[in-house]
C-alpha positions as CSV (number, residue, x, y, z in Angstrom):
1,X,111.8,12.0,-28.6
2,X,108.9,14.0,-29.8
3,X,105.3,12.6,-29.4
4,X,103.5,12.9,-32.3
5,X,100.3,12.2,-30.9
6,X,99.2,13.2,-27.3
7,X,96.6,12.2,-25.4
8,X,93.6,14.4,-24.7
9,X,92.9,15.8,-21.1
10,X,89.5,16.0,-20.2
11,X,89.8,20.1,-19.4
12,X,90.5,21.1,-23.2
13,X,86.7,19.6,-23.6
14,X,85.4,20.1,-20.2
15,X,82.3,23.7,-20.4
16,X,81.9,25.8,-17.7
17,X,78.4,24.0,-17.4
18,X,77.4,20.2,-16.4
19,X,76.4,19.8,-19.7
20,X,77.9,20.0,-23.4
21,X,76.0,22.9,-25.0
22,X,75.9,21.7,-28.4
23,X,74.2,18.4,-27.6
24,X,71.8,20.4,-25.0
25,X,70.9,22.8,-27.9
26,X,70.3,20.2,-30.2
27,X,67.8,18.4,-27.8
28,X,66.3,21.1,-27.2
29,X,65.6,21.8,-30.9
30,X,64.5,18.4,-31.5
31,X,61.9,18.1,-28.7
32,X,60.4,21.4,-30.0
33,X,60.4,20.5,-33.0
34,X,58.6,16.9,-32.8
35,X,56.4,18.9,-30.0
36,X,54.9,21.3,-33.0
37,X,54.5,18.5,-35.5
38,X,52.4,16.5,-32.5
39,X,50.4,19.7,-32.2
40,X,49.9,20.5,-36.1
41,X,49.0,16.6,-36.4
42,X,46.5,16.4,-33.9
43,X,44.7,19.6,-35.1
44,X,45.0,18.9,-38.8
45,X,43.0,15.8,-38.1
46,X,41.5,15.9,-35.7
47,X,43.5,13.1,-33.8
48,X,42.8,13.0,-29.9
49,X,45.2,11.7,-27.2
50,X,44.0,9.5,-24.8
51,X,46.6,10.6,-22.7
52,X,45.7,14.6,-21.8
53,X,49.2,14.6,-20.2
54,X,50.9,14.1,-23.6
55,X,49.6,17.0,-25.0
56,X,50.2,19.2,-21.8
57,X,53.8,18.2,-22.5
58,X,54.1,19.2,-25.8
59,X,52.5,22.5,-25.4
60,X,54.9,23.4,-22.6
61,X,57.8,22.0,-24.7
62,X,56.2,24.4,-27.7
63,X,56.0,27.4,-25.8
64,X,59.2,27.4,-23.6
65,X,61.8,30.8,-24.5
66,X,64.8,28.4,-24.1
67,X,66.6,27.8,-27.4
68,X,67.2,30.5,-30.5
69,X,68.2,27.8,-32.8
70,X,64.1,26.8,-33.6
71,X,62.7,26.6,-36.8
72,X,60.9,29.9,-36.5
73,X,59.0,28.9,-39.6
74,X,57.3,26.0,-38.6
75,X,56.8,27.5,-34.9
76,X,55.0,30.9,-36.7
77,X,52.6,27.9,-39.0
78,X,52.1,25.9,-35.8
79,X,51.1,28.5,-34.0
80,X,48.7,30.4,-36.3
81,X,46.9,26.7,-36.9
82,X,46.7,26.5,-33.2
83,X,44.9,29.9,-32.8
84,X,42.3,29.7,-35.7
85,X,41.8,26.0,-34.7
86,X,38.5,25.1,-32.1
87,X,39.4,23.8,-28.7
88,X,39.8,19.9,-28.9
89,X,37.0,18.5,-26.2
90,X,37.8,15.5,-24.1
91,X,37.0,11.9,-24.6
92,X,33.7,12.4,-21.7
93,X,32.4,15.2,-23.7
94,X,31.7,12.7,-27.2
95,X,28.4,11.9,-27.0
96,X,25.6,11.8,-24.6
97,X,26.2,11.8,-21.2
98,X,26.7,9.0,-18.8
99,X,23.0,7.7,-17.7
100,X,20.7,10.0,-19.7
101,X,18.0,8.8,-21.5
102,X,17.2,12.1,-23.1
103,X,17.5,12.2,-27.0
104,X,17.2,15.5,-28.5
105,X,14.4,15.4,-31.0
106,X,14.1,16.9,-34.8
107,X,11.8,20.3,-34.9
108,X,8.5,19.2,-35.6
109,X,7.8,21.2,-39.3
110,X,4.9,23.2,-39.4
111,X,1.5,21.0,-41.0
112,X,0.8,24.4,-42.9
113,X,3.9,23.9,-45.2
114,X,3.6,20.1,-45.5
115,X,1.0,18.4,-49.1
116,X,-1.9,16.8,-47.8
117,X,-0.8,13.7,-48.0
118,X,2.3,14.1,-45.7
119,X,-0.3,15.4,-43.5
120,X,-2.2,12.4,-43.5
121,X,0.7,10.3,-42.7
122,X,1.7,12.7,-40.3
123,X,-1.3,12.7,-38.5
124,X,-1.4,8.9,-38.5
125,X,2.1,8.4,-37.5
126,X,2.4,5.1,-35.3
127,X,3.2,5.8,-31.6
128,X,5.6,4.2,-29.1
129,X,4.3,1.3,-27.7
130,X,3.7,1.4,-24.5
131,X,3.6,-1.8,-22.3
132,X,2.6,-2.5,-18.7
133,X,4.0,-4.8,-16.2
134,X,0.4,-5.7,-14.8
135,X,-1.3,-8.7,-15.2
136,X,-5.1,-9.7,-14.5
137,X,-3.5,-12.3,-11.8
138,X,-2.4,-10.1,-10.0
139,X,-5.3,-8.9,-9.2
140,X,-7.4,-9.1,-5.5
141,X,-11.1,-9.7,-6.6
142,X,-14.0,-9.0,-4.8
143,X,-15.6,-12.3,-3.0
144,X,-19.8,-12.4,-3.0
145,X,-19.7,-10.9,0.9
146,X,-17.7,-7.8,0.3
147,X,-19.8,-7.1,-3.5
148,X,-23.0,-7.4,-1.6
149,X,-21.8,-5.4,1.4
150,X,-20.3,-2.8,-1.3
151,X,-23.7,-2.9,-2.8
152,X,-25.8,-2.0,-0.1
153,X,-23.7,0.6,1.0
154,X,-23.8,2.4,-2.9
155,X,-26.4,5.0,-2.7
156,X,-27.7,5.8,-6.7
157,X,-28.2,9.2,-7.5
158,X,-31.0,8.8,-9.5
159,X,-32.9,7.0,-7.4
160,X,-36.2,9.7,-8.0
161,X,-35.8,9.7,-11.4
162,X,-35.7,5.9,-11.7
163,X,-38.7,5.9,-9.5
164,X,-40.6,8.1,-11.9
165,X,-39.9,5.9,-15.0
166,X,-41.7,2.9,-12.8
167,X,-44.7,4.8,-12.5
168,X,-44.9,5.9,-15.5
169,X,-45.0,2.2,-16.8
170,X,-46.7,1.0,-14.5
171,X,-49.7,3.2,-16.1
172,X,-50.1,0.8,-18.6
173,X,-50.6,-2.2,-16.5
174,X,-54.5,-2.0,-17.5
175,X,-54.0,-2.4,-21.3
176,X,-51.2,-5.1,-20.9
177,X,-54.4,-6.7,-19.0
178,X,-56.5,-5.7,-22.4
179,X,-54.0,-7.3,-24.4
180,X,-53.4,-10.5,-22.8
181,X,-57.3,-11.0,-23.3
182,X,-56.9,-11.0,-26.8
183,X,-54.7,-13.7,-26.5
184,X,-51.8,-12.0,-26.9
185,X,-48.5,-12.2,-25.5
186,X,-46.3,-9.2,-24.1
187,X,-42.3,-8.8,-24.1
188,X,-40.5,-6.0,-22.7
189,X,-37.5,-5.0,-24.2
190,X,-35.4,-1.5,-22.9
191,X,-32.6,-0.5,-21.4
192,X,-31.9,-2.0,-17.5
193,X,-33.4,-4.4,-15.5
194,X,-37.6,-5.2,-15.6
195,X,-37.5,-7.8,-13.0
196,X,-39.0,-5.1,-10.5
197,X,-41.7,-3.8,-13.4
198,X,-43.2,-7.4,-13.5
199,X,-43.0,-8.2,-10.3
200,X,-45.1,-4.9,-9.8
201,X,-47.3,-6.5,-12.8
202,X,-48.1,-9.8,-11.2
203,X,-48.5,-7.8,-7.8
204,X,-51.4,-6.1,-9.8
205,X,-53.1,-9.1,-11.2
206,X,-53.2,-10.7,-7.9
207,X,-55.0,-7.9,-6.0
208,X,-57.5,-7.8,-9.5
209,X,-58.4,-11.2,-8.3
210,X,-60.9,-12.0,-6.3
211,X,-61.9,-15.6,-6.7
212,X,-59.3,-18.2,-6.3
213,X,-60.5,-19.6,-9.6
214,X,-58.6,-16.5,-10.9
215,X,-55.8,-17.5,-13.2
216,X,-52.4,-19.0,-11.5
217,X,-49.6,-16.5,-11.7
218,X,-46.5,-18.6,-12.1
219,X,-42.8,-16.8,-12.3
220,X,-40.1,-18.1,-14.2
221,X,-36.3,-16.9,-13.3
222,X,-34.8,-16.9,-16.5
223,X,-31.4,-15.4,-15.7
224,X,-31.0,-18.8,-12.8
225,X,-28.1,-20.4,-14.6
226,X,-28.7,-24.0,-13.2
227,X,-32.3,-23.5,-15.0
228,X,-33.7,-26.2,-17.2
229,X,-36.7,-26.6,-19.2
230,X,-37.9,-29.7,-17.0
231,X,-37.8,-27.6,-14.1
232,X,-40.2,-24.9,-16.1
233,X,-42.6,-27.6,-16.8
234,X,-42.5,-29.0,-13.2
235,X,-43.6,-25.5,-12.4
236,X,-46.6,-25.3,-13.8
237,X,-47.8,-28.4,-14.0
238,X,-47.6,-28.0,-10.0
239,X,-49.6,-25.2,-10.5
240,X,-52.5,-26.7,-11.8
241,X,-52.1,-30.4,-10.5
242,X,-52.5,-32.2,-7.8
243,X,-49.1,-33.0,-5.8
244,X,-47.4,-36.1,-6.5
245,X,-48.9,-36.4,-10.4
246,X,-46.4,-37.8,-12.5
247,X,-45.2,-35.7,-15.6
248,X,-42.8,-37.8,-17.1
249,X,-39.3,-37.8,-17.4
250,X,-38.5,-35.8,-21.0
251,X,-39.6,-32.5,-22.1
252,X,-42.1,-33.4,-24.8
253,X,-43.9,-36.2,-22.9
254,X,-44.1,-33.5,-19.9
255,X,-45.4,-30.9,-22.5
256,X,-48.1,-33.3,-23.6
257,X,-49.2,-33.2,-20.0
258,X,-49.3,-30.5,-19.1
259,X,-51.4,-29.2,-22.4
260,X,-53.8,-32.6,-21.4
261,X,-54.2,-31.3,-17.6
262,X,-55.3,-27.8,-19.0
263,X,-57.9,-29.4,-21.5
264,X,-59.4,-31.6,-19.2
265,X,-60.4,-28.2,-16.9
266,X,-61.2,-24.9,-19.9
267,X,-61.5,-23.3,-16.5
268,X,-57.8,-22.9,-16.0
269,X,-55.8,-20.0,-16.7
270,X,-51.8,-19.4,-16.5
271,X,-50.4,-16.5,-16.6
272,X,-46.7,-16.7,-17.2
273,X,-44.1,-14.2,-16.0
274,X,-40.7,-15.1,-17.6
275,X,-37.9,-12.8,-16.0
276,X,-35.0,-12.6,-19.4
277,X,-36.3,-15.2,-22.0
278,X,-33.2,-14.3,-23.7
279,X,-30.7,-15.7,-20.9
280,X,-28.3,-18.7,-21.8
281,X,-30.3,-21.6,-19.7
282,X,-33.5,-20.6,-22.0
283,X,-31.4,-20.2,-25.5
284,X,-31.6,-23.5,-26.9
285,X,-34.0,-24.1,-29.7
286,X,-35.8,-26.7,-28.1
287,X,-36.5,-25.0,-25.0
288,X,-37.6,-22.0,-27.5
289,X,-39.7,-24.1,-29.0
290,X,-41.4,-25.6,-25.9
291,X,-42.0,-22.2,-24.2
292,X,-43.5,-21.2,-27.8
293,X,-45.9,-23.8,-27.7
294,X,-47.0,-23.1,-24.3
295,X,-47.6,-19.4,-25.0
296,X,-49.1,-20.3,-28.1
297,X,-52.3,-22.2,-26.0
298,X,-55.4,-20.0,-25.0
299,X,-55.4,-21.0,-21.5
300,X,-51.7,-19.4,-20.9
301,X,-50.5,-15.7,-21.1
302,X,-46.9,-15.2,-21.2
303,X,-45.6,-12.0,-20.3
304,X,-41.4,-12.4,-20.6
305,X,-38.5,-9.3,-20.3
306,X,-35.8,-9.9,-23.0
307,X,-31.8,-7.7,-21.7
308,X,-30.4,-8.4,-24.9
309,X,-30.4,-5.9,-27.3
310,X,-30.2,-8.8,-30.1
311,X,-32.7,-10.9,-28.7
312,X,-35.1,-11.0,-31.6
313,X,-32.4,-13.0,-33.7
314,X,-33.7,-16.0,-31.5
315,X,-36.8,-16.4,-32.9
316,X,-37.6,-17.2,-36.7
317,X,-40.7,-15.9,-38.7
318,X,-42.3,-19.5,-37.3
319,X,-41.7,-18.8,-33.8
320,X,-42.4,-15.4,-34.0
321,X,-45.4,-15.9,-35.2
322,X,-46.5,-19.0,-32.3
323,X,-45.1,-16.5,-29.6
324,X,-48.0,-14.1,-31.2
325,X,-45.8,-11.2,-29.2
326,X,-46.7,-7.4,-28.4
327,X,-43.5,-5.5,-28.0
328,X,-43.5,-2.8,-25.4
329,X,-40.0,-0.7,-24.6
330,X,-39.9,-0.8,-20.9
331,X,-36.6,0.8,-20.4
332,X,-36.1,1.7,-16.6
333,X,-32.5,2.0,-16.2
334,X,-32.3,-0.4,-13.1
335,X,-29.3,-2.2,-13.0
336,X,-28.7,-5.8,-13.3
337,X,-28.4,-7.0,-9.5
338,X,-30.3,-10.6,-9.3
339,X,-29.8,-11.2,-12.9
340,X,-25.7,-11.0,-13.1
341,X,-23.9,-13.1,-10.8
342,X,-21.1,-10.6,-11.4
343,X,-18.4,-11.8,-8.9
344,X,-18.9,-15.5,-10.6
345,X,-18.8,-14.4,-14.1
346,X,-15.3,-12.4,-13.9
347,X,-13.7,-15.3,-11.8
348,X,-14.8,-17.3,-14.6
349,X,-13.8,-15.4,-17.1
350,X,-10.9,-15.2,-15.6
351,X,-10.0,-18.4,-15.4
352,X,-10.8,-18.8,-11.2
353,X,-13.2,-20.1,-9.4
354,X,-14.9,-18.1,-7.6
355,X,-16.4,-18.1,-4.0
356,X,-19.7,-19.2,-3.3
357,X,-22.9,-17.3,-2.9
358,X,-23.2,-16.1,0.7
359,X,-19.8,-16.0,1.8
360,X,-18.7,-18.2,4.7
361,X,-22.3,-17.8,5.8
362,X,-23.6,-19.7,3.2
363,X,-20.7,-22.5,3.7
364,X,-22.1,-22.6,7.5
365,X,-25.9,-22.5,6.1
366,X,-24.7,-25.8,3.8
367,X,-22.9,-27.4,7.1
368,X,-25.9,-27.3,8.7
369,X,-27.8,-29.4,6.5
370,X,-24.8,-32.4,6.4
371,X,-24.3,-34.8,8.7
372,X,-21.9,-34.6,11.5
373,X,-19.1,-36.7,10.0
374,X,-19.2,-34.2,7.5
375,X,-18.9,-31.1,9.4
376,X,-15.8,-33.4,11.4
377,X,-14.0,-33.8,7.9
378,X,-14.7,-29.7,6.9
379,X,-13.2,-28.8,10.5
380,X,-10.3,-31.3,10.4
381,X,-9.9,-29.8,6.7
382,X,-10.3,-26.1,8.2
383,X,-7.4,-27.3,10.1
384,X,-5.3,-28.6,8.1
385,X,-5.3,-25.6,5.9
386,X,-4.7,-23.4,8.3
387,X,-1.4,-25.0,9.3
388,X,-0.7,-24.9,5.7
389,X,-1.2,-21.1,5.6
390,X,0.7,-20.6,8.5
391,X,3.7,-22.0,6.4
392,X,2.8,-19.7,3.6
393,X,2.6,-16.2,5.6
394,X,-1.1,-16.6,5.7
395,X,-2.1,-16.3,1.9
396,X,-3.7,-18.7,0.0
397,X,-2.8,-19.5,-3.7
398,X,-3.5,-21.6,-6.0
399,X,-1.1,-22.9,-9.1
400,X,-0.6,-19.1,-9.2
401,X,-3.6,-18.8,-11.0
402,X,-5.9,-17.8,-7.9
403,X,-4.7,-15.0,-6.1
404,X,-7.7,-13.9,-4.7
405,X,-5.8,-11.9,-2.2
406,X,-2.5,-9.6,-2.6
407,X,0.4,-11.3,-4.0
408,X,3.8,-10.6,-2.4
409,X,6.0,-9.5,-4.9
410,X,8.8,-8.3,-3.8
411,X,9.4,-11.8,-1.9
412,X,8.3,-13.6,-5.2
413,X,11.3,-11.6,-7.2
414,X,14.0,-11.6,-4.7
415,X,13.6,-15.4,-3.7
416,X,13.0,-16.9,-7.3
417,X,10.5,-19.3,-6.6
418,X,7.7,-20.3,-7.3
419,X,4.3,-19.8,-5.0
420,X,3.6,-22.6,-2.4
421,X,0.7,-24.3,-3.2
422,X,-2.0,-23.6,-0.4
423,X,-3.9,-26.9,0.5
424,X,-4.4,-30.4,1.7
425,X,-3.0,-33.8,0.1
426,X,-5.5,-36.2,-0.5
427,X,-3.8,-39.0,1.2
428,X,-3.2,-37.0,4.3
429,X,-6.6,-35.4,4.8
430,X,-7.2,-39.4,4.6
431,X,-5.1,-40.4,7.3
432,X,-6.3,-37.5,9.4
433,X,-10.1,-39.0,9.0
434,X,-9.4,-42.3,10.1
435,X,-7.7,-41.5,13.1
436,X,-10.4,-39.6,14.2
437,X,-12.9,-42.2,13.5
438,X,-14.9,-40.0,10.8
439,X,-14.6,-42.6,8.1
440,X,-13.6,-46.3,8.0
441,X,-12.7,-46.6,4.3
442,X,-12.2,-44.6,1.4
443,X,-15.4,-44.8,-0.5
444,X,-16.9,-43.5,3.1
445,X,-14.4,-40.8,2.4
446,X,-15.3,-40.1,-1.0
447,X,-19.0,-39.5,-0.2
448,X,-17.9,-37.1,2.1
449,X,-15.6,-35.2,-0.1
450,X,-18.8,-35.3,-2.8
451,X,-20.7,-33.2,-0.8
452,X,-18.7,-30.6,-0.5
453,X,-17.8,-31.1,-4.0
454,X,-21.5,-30.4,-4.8
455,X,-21.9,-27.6,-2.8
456,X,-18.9,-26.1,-5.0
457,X,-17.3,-25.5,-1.2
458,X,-13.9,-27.1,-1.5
459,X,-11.7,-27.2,-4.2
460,X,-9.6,-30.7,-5.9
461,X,-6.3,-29.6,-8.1
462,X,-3.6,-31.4,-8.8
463,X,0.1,-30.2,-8.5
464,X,3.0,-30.6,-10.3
465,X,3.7,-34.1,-8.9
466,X,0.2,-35.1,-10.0
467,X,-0.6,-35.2,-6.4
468,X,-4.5,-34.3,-5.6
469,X,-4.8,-31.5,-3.6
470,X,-7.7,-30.4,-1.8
471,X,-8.5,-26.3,-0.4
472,X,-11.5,-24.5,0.7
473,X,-11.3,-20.9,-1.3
474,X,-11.3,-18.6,1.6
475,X,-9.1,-16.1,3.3
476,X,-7.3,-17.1,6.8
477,X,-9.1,-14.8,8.3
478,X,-12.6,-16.7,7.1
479,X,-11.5,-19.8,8.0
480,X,-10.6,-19.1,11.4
481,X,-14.1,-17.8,12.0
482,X,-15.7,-21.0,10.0
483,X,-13.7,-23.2,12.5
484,X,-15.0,-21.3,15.5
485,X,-18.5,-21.8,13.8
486,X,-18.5,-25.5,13.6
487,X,-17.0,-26.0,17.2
488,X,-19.3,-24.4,18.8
């Protein structure tokens, strides 16, 4: 019969091609198409691809020649955007780059166009704060050897000139006499030090003399800062006593005496020389008062240097008026060398303590003087230290608030910790004296440790434990040299 319906062979629908045009042409059509509406979306506004590939894609879609069944329309707008529209930079190029620090900065506008009182504000504008990663601790000071060695070595270009200025003064040493015999007194006030001027002074009375029942020429160090008034009146009255008088023990009983010694003889004369009145141990009111009423006796001159450029604030119209002074500007431009213990005031200040006067020559000077379980403890204390240095790489601190030499910092950041403590425990600088035999108990030991403690030669701190610890404040290198001292 006939077949109404036949099945389909696969040649009647089988193109010379792979492919089936029509569905190739419309592919094509609609990658080109969503191709320009990617590129007209990201230029419009301004969107950016993370992906640079993506749009590499779509342009090469875009601008292939295969394909005639485009919408030319949208291809001709497309492409016209893409022309007048700027080149779209790169995610790296937003912003600054990578590492800089560099901010580009505003024009400054001209002052000449700007009211006065932008100017002002202009002209006072805060500026960046600027902060330092130094500290005072840090800091190596100078020890009392090395300033005195620095000292002597500095050579002072003025040396002529200063030299000139003495003389000059030193011309009126003949109506400071004048004056003195009119019972007045004479302070010198002026830039730099007059300790040299008076000494020259008192170097003039004495050769004026020519009897020994001349007046006494006694010299008071002001500037001493272990100075009392006690040790001022001791002074004189050993002057014109006889030794072993008794004075008394306070200040106005020994002032009595003194004025009573110089009544019973009218024949006795004092003359005074008081090196900076105006110094801290000689402040006080009382002690002000006391040296007033000295100078105020006709049997006394005073001839005192004041370094303060406020010193007449210590005196009142009263004592002004007792002191009976003659003011004469004795400026000399001499520097302050005996009178400012300078290595002792900046440790202070600093919160340190500083080494002693002399260096370890003056530690050896002090040794001498003590007995010889004393210089036994000191050397087994030398020693002890030392071993304790060794530990430390040889540098000695203390509760990182001494660093009297230079601190290690690289070591300090990359290990973390905190400074080992440089020293001796109490308890084992203890055991080490009694197996040596240098004391039996420990009030034997104590004594011992006072002297040094007197001396200001050793140190007592407690750490973090609460655990006394005892140090000498001294380089390794001092030490070692201080321990080859005492043994031999």
């Amino acid at each position: 019969g006939k077949r109404l319906f036949l099945t389909p062979t696969q040649s009647k629908f089988t193109a010379t091609g792979d492919e089936t045009p029509k569905i190739t042409r419309n592919a094509d059509r609609s990658a080109r198409r969503k191709s320009t509406r990617n590129l007209i979306e990201r230029t419009l506004i301004g969107d950016i691809s993370e992906n640079e590939e993506d749009e590499a894609i779509a342009r090469h879609i875009y601008e292939s020649d295969e394909g005639e069944d485009v919408d030319r329309e949208a291809a001709d707008t497309a492409a016209l955007i893409l022309d007048n529209a700027p080149d779209t930079p790169s995610k790296r190029r937003i912003g600054r780059p990578k590492g800089s620090k560099n901010r580009e900065r505003s024009p400054t506008p001209p002052l000449d166009d700007l009211p006065p009182h932008e100017k002002y504000f202009f002209q006072n504008r805060g500026g960046r704060v600027k902060t330092s990663d130094n500290t005072l601790a840090s800091l190596a000071l100078l020890d009392h050897e090395e300033y005195f060695s620095l000292r002597r070595a500095f050579n002072n270009p003025h040396t002529s000139e200063i030299k000139a200025l003495q003389e000059l003064h030193s011309r009126s040493f003949n109506q400071w006499l004048f004056e003195l015999s009119q019972d007045f007194n004479i302070c010198a006030y002026g830039w730099g030090s007059k300790r040299s001027l008076l000494l020259r002074f008192a170097d003039h009375i004495y050769k004026l003399q020519s009897d020994e029942h001349e007046p006494k020429i006694v010299i008071i160090n002001g500037y001493a800062h272990n100075l009392t008034i006690r040790d001022v009146l001791n002074t004189i009255a050993g002057a014109i006593s006889s030794p072993g008088q008794k004075m008394g023990a306070q200040p106005a009983e020994m002032v009595e005496n003194v004025i009573g010694l110089l009544e019973e003889d009218t024949s006795r004369k004092i003359t005074l020389i008081v090196h900076s009145i105006d110094r801290v141990p000689l402040r006080r009111a009382p002690t002000q008062a006391i040296l007033s009423r000295l100078a105020a006796h006709p049997q006394i001159h005073l001839i005192a240097s004041a370094d303060h450029p406020s010193f007449p604030l210590l005196w009142d119209s009263s004592l002004r008026s007792t002191y009976n002074f003659l003011f004469h500007d004795c400026t000399t431009f001499e520097q302050y060398t005996v009178e400012n213990d300078v290595v002792e005031e900046v440790h202070e200040l600093l919160g340190r303590s500083g080494r002693r006067v002399g260096g370890k020559e003056g530690v050896i000077f002090v040794l001498k003087s003590l007995p010889e379980n004393a210089k036994n403890l000191f050397r087994v204390l030398i020693g002890e230290q030392l071993i304790s240095m060794d530990g430390n790489n040889g540098r000695f601190n203390e509760d990182d608030d001494d660093g009297d030499d230079e601190n290690d910092d690289n070591d300090q950041q990359n290990s973390g910790l905190t400074k080992r403590e440089v020293g001796v425990e109490y308890r084992v600088l203890y055991q080490k004296a009694v197996e040596e035999f240098i004391c039996s108990n420990e009030m034997n030991f104590r004594t011992l440790l006072k002297e040094f403690h007197d001396h200001q030669i050793i140190k007592s701190r407690k750490n973090a434990l609460g655990t006394e610890i005892l140090s000498i404040p001294f380089r390794k290198e001092e030490l070692e040299t201080m321990l080859e001292d005492i043994a031999s």
